[in-house]
ZADOSE-484238 format. One record per residue (C-alpha): residue number from 1; residue in one letter; x, y, z. Coordinates in Angstrom, 3 decimals. Layout:
BEGIN
> NUM, A, X, Y, Z
...
END
This chain:
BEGIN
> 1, X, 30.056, -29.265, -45.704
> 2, X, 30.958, -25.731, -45.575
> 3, X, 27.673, -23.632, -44.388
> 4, X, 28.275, -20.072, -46.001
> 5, X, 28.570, -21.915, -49.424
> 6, X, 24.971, -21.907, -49.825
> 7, X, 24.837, -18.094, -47.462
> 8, X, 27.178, -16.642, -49.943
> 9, X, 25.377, -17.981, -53.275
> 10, X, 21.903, -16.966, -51.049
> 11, X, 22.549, -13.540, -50.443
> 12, X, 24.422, -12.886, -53.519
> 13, X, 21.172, -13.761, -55.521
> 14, X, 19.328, -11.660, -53.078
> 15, X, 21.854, -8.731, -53.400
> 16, X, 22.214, -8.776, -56.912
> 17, X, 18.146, -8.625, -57.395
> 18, X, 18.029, -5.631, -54.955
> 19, X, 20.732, -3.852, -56.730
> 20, X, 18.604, -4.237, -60.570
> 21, X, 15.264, -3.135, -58.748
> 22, X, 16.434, -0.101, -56.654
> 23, X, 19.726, 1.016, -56.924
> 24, X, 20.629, 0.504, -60.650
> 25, X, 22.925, 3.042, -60.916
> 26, X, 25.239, 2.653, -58.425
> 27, X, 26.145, -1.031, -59.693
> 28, X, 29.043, -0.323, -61.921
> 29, X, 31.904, 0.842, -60.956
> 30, X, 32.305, -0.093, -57.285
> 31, X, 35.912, -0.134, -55.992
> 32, X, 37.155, -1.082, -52.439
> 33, X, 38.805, 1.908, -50.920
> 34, X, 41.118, 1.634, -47.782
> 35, X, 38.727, 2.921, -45.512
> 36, X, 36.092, -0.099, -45.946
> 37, X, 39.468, -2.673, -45.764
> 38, X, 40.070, -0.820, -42.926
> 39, X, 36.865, -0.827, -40.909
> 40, X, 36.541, -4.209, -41.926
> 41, X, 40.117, -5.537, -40.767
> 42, X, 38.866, -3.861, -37.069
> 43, X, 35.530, -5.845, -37.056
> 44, X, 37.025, -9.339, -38.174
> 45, X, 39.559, -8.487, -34.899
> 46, X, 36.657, -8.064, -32.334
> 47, X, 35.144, -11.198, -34.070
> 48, X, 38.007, -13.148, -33.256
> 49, X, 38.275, -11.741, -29.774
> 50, X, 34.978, -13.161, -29.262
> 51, X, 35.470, -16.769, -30.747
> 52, X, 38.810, -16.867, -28.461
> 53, X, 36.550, -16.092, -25.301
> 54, X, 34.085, -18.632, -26.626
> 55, X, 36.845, -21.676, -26.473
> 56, X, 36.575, -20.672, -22.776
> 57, X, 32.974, -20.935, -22.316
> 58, X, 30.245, -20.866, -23.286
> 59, X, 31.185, -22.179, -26.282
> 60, X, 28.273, -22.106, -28.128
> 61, X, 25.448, -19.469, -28.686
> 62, X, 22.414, -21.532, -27.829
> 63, X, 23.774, -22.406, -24.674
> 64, X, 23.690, -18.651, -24.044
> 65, X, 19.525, -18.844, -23.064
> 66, X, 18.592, -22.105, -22.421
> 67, X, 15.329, -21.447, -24.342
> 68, X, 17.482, -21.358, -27.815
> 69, X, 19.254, -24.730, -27.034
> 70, X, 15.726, -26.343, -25.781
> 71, X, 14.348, -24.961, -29.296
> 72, X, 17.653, -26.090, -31.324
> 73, X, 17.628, -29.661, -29.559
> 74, X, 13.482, -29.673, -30.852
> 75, X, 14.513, -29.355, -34.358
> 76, X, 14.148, -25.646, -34.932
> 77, X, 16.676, -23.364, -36.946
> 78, X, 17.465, -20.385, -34.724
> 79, X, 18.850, -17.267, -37.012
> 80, X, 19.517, -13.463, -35.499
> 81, X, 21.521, -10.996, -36.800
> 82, X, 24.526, -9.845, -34.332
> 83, X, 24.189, -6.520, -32.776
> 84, X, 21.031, -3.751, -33.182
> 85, X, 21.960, -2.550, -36.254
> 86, X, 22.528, -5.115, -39.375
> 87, X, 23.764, -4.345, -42.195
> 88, X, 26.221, -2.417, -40.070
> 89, X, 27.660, 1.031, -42.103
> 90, X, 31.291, 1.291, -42.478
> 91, X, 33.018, 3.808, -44.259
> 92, X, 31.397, 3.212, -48.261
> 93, X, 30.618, -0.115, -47.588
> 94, X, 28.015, -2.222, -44.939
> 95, X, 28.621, -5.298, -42.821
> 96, X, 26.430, -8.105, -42.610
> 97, X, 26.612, -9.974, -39.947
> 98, X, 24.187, -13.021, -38.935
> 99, X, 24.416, -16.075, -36.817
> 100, X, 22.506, -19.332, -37.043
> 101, X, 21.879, -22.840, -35.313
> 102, X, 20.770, -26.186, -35.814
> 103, X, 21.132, -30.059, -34.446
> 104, X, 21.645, -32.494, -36.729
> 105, X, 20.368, -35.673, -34.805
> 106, X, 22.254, -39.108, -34.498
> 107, X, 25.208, -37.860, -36.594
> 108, X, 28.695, -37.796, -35.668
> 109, X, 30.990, -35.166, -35.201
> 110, X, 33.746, -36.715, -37.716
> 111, X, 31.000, -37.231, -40.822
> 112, X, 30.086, -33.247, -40.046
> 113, X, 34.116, -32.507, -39.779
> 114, X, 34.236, -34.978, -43.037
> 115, X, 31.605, -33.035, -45.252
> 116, X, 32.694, -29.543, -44.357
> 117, X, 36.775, -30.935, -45.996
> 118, X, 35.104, -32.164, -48.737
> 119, X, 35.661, -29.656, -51.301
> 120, X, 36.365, -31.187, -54.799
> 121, X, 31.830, -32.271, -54.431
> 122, X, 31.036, -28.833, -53.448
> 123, X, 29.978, -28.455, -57.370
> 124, X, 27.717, -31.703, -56.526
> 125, X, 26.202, -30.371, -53.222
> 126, X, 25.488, -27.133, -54.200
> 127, X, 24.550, -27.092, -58.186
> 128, X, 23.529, -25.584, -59.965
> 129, X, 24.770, -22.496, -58.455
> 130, X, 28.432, -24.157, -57.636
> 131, X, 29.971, -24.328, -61.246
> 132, X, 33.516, -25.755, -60.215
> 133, X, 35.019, -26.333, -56.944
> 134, X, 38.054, -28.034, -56.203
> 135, X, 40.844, -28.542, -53.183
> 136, X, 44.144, -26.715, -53.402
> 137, X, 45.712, -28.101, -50.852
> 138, X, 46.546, -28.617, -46.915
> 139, X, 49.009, -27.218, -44.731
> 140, X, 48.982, -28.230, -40.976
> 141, X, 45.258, -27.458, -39.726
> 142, X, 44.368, -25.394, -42.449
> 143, X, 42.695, -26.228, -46.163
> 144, X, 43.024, -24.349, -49.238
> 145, X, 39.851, -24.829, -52.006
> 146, X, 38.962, -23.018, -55.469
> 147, X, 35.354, -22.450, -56.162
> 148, X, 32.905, -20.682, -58.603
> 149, X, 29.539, -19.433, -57.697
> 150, X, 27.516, -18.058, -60.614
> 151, X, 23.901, -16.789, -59.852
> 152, X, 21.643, -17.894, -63.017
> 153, X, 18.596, -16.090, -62.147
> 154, X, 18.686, -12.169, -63.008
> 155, X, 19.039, -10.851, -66.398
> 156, X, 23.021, -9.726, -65.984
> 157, X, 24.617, -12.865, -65.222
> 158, X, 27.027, -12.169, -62.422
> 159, X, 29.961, -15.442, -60.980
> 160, X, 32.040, -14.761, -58.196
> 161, X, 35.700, -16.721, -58.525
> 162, X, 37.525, -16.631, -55.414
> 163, X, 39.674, -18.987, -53.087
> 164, X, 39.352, -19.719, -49.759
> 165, X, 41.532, -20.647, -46.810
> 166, X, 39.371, -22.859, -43.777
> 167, X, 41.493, -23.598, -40.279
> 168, X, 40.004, -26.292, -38.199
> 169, X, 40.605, -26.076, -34.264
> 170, X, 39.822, -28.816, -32.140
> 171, X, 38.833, -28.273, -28.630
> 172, X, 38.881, -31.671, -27.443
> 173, X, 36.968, -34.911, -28.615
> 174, X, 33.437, -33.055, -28.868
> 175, X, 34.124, -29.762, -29.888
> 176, X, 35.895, -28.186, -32.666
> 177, X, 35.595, -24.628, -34.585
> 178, X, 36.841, -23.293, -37.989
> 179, X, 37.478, -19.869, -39.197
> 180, X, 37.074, -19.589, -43.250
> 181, X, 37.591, -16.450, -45.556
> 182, X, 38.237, -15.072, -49.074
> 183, X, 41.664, -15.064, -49.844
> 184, X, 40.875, -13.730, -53.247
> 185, X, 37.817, -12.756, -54.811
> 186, X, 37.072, -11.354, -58.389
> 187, X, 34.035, -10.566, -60.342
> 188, X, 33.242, -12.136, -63.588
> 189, X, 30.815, -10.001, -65.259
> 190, X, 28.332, -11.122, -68.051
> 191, X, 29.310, -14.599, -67.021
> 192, X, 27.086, -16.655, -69.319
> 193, X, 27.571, -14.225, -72.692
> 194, X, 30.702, -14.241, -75.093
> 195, X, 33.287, -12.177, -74.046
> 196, X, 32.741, -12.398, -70.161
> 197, X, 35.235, -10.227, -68.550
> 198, X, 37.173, -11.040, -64.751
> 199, X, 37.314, -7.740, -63.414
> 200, X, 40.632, -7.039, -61.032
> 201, X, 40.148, -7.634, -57.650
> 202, X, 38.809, -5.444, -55.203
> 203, X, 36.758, -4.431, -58.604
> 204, X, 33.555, -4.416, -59.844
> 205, X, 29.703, -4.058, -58.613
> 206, X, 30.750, -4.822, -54.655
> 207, X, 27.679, -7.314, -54.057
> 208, X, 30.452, -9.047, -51.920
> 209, X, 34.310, -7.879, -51.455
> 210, X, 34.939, -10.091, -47.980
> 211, X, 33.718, -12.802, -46.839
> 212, X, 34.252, -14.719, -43.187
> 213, X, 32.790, -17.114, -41.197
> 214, X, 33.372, -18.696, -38.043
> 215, X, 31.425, -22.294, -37.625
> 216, X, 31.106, -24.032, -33.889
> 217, X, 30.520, -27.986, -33.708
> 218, X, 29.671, -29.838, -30.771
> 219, X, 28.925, -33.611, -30.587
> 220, X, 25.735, -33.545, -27.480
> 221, X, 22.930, -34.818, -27.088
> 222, X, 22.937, -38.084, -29.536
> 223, X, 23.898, -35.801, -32.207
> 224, X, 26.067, -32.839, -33.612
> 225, X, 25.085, -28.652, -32.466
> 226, X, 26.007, -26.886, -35.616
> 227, X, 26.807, -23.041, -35.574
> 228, X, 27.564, -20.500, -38.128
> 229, X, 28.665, -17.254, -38.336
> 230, X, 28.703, -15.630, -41.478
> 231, X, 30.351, -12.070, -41.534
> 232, X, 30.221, -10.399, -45.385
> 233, X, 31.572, -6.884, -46.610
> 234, X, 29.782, -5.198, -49.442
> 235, X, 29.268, -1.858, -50.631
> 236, X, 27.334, 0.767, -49.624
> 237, X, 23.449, 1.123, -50.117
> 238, X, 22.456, 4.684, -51.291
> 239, X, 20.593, 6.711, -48.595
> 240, X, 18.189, 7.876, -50.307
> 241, X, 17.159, 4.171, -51.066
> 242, X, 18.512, 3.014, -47.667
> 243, X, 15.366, 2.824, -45.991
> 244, X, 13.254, 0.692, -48.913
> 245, X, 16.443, -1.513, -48.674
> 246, X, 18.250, -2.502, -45.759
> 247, X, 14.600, -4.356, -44.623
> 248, X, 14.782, -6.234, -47.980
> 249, X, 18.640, -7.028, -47.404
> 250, X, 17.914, -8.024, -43.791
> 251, X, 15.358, -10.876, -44.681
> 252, X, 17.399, -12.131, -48.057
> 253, X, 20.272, -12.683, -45.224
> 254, X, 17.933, -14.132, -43.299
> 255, X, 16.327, -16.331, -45.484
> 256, X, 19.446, -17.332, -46.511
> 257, X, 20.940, -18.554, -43.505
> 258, X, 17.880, -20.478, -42.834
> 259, X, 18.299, -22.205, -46.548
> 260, X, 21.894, -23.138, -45.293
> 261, X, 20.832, -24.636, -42.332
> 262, X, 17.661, -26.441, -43.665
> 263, X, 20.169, -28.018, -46.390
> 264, X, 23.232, -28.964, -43.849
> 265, X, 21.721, -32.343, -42.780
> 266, X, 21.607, -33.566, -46.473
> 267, X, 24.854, -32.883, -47.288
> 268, X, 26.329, -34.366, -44.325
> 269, X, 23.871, -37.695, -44.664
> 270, X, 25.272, -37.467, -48.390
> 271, X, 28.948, -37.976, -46.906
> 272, X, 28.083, -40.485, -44.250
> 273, X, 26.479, -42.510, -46.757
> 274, X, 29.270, -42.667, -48.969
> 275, X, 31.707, -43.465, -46.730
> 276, X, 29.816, -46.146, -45.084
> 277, X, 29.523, -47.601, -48.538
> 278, X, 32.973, -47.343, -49.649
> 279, X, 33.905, -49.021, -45.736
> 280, X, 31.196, -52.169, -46.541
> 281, X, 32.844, -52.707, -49.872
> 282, X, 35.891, -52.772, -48.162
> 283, X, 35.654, -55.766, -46.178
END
């Protein structure tokens, strides 16, 4: 199951509200300029940096303070944002960038490996939110998937269509990590009313332009650590509303992190199940 699926649709329905209630008129018209790309490219580098280091311990965050793996292993979802300041400001844009963990207990690290590939049910595991999902592909370690998120619950329906490329790296038996992003994003505006428009890409209101996440798995423990990181470009809040705002945007990207973590186990025991199934019938 891929984490920032429910993240993504999360914070975009978080985002989207915020925009309608505070800052109404700075949501047309947004265009990424070259100076958010290129603040952006700079901060996915360090990121990377940092998951390389990771590979050579310690290779996941809770193991970090043993107090957050205790809590993890006890069935609590740990969530912090990375650094002091979150949304970070980059040239007309902001960075959001949050981490979470849980421990799914007496899975396996294949049926977690299993339900994050499993693209073409995304539209299952996530509706109603998930209109269409689908695979597009594999190509050595890496996957190529389709998918539609539409948010159904402000006035101005907004869907973001994009594609997505996910590389899986495994570490040895008990460990792997993936690194997902946008390939290609685009903006479908009035998405439920006649004459919806796609707007070119690197178009539109800028609720999200990038998004990247970097997702640790360790079999320990009679079960499977789970980690995401979910890193998202969007554009920039206005200052004069800045301070009313980046509190609100802070707890929607909290909240939903939590939400994706809370929901992992189901999706995974979804997967499990119908593979075990499909095995008994089998024989």
């Amino acid at each position: 199951m891929n984490l920032n699926v429910r993240y993504v649709r999360n914070f975009l329905i978080g985002f989207i509200y915020l925009s309608f209630m505070v800052a109404p008129a700075t949501s047309e018209g947004a265009e990424l300029k070259k100076e958010t790309q290129q603040a952006w490219d700079a901060y996915i580098q360090t990121a990377n940096s940092q998951m390389v280091n990771r590979t050579h311990g310690p290779f996941l965050w809770v193991d970090e303070v043993p107090d957050r793996s205790n809590s993890v292993r006890d069935g609590k979802i740990l969530v912090s944002p990375i650094g002091q300041q979150n949304p970070k400001p980059v040239p007309y844009g902001l960075i959001h960038d949050w981490i979470g963990a849980a421990f799914i207990p007496d899975a396996k690290l294949e049926d977690v490996l299993s339900a994050a590939r499993d693209y073409d049910h995304y539209k299952e595991f996530y509706k109603p939110n998930v209109i269409d999902s689908k695979s597009l592909g594999t190509a050595g370690t890496c996957d190529k998937y389709s998918m539609l998120v539409a948010n159904h619950e402000i006035v101005a329906s907004t869907a973001l269509e994009g594609e997505y490329e996910a590389c899986y790296h495994r570490l040895d038996d008990r460990r792997w990590y993936s690194i997902a992003h946008t390939t290609r994003l685009q903006e479908i505006r009035r998405y439920t009313w006649p004459g919806a428009e796609e707007l070119p890409v690197d178009q539109g209101s800028g609720y999200i332009w990038r998004i990247y996440s970097l997702t640790r798995f360790e079999e320990r423990d009679g079960g499977v650590y789970v980690e995401l990181e979910v890193i998202v470009l969007s554009r920039d809040i206005p200052v004069a509303v800045r301070w009313v705002v980046n509190p609100i945007v802070r707890k929607v990207s909290r909240n939903a992190m939590l939400s994706s973590l809370r929901q992992m186990e189901e999706a995974v025991d979804s997967t499990a199940g119908a593979e075990n199934r499909i095995a008994k019938q089998s024989h």
